[in-house]
C-alpha positions in Angstrom: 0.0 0.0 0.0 1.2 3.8 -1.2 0.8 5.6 1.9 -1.1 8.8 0.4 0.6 12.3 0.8 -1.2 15.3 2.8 -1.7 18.5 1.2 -0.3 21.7 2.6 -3.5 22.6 3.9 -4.2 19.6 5.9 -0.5 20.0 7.2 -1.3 23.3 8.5 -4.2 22.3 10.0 -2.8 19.1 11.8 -0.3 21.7 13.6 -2.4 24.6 13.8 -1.5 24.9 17.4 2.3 24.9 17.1 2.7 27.1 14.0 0.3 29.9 16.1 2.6 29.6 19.3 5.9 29.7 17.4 4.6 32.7 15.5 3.2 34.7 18.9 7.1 33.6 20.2 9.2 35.3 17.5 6.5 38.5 17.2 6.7 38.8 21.0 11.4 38.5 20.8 11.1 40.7 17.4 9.3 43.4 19.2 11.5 43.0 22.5 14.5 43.6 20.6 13.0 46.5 19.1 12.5 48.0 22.2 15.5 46.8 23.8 17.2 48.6 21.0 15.4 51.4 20.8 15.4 51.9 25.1 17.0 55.3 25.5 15.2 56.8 22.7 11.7 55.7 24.1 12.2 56.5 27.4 13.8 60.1 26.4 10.7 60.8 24.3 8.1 59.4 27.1 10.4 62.7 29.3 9.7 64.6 27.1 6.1 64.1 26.3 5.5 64.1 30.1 7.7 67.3 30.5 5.8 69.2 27.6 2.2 68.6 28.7 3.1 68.7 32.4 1.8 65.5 33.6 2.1 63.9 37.1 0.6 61.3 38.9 0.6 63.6 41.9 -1.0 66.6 39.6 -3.6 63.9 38.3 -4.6 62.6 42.0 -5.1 66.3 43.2 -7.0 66.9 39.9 -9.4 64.0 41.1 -9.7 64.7 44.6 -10.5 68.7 43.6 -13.1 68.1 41.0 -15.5 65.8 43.2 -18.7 67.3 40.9 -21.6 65.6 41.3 -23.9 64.5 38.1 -27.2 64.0 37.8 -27.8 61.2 35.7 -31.9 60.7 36.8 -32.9 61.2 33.6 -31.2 58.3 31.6 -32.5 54.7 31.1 -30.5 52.3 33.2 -30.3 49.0 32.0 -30.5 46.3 34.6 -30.4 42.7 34.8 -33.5 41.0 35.4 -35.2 41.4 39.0 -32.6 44.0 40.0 -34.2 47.5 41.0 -32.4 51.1 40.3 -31.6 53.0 44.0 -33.0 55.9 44.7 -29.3 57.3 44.5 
């Protein structure tokens, strides 16, 4: 008996699995090289990004803890699971 020869397709299928992990493997050391590469450069333009729009985490907690507005949102449709009741909050 000629034992029959699988197409390319049927190959692909049969290894589906491997072929998508070894792919997600070199995208995932292509793009850390970039970046390793590329290191200084990123983190110099994150600087200045940060520096230019005057960003920082303790400028954006006082921002929160200032602007403590409270909305009224009575007059939109809330959409709640079955046998669940809107508060009169």
């Amino acid at each position: 008996m000629m034992k029959e020869e699988k197409s390319f397709k049927e190959k692909i299928k049969e290894h589906k699995k491997e072929i998508l992990v070894g792919a997600g493997i070199i995208t995932f050391s292509v793009g850390a090289l970039i970046f390793w590469k590329n290191k200084d450069k990123i983190q110099k333009t994150m600087e200045n990004l940060l520096e230019k729009n005057d960003v920082s985490v303790e400028k954006a907690v006082d921002y929160a803890k200032d602007n403590k507005d409270i909305v009224d949102v009575s007059g939109h449709t809330k959409n709640l699971p079955k046998n669940h009741t809107a508060s009169k909050k």
